[in-house]
VEXDREN-2710 file (C-alpha; in Angstrom, 1 decimal):
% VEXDREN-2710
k/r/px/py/pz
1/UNK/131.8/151.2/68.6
2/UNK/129.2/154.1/67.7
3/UNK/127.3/151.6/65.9
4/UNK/126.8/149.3/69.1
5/UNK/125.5/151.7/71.3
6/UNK/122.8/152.6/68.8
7/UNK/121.8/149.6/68.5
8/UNK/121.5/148.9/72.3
9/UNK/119.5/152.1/72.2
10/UNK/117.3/150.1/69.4
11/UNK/116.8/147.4/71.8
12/UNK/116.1/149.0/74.8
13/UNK/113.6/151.2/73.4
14/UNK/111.9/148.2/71.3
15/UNK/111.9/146.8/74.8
16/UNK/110.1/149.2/76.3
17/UNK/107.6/149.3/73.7
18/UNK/107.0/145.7/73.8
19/UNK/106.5/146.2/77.5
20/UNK/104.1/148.9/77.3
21/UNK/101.8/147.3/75.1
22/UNK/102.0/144.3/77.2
23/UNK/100.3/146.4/79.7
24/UNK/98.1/147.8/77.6
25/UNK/96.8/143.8/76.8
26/UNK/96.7/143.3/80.1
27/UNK/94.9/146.5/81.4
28/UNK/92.3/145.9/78.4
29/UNK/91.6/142.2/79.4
30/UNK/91.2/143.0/82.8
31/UNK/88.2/145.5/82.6
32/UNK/86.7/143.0/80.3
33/UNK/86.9/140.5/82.4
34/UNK/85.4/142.4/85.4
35/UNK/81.7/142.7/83.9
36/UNK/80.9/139.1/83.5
37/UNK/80.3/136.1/86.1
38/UNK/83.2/135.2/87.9
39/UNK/81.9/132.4/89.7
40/UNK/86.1/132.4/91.6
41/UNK/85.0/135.6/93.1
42/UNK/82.1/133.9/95.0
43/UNK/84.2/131.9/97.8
44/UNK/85.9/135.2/98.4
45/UNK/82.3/137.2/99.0
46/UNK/81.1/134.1/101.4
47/UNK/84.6/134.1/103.4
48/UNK/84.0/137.9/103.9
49/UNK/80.7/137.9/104.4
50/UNK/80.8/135.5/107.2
51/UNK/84.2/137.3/108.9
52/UNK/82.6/140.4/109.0
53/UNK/79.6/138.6/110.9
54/UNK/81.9/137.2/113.0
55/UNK/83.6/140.3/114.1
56/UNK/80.6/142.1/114.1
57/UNK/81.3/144.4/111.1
58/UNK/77.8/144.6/110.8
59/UNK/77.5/147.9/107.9
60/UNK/80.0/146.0/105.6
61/UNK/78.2/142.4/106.0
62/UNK/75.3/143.6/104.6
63/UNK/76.3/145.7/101.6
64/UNK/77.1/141.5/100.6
65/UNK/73.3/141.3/101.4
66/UNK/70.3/141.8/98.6
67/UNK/69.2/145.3/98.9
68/UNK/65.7/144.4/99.7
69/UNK/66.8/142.7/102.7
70/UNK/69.8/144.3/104.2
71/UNK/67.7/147.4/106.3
72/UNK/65.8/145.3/107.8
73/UNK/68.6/142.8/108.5
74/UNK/70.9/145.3/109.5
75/UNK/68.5/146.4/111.9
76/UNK/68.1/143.3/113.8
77/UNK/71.9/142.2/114.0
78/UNK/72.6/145.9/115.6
79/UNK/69.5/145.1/118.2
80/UNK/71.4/141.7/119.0
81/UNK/74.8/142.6/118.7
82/UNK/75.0/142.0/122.5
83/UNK/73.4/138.4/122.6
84/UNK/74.9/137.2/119.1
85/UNK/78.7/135.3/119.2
86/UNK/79.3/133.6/116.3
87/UNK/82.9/132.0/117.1
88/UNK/83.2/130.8/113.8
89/UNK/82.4/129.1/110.2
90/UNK/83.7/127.1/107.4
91/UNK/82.1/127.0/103.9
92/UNK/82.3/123.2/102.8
93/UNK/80.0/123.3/99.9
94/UNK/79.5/126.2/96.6
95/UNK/77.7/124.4/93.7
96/UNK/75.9/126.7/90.8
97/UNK/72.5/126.1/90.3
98/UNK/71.4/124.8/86.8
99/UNK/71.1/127.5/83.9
100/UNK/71.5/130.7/86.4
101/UNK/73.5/133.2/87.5
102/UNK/73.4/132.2/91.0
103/UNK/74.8/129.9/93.1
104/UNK/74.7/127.7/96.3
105/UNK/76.7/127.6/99.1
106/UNK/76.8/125.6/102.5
107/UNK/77.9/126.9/105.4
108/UNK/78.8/125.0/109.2
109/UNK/78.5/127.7/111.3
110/UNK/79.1/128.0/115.5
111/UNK/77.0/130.8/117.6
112/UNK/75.6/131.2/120.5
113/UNK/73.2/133.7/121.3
114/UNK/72.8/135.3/125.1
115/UNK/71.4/134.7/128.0
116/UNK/72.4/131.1/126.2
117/UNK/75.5/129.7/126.9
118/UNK/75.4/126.6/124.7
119/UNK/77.1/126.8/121.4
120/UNK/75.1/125.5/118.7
121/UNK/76.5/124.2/115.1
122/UNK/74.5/124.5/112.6
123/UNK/74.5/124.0/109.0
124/UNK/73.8/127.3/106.9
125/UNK/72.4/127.1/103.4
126/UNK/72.6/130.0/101.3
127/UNK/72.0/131.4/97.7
128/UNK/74.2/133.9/96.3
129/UNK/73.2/135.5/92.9
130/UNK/75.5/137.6/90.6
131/UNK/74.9/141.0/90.3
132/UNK/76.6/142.4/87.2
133/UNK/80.1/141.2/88.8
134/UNK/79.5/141.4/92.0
135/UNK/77.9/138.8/94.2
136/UNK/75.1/139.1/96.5
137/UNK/73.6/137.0/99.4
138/UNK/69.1/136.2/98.7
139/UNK/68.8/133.8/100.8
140/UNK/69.6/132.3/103.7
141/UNK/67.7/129.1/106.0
142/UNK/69.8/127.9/109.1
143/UNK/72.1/129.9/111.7
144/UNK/70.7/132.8/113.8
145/UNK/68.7/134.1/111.0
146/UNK/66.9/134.3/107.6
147/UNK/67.2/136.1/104.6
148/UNK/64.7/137.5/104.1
149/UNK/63.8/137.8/107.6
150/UNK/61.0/135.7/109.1
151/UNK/58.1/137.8/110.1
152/UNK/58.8/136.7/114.0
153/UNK/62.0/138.3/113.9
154/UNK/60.9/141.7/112.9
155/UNK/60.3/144.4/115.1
156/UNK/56.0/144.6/115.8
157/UNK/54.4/147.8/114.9
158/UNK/53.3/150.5/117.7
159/UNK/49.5/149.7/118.0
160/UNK/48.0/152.8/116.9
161/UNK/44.6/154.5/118.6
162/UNK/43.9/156.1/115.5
163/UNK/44.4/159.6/116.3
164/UNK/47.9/161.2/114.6
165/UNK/51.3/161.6/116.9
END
């Protein structure tokens, strides 16, 4: 009888072990897999992207935005925040674009912008890049705006007089 309870205490801690290291795989594989292109990540980044547009979640929208682009971006969404109501979107097409980390996605998106009443449909086309794991929008033609911005959309400069404030 001795003997069998031993050797349950064997098997349970062999168990264990065999478990632990299992973990350990799976811990190891995980962070390794996190640092190169995970083109499944990408329908996740659009989906969010365009939900936090929707519900205008404007500060997390555009850390999904290139750096270059997102101040200036940012700025104009909170100046329209009022007038813009997108009411919503569905990503139809992602496709990666031929020997590079970046990708192409379409977009049908439905907005309407104040004192406008009309909802307008429109088909979005954007290009999302990967940044060391993580994916970021460049470009964007279609919708209620561009990425980069178009120069009409930016705020115009003061005129200056010449003389300092």
């Amino acid at each position: 009888m001795r003997q069998d309870r031993s050797r349950r205490g064997y098997a349970s801690r062999a168990g264990l072990c065999i478990l632990g290291a299992g973990v350990a795989l799976f811990g190891v594989g995980g962070c390794a897999g996190t640092q190169k292109s995970d083109r499944a990540l990408l329908p996740q980044a659009v989906e969010l992207f365009h939900h936090d547009l929707r519900w205008k979640y404007f500060q997390s929208m555009v850390q999904k935005v290139d750096p270059r682009f997102s101040g200036d971006l940012l700025d104009w969404l909170e100046k329209n925040k009022d007038e813009l109501n997108v009411v919503g979107w569905e990503v139809y097409r992602l496709e990666p674009l031929p020997e590079s980390d970046q990708m192409r996605a379409a977009v049908r998106i439905s907005y309407f912008q104040i004192p406008s009443t009309v909802l307008k449909e429109e088909i979005v086309k954007q290009i999302w890049k990967d940044e060391g794991g993580r994916w970021i929008l460049i470009s964007q033609k279609g919708g209620p705006f561009a990425i980069p911005l178009l120069p009409e959309a930016l705020p115009v400069p003061a005129a200056s007089d010449g003389h300092d404030p």
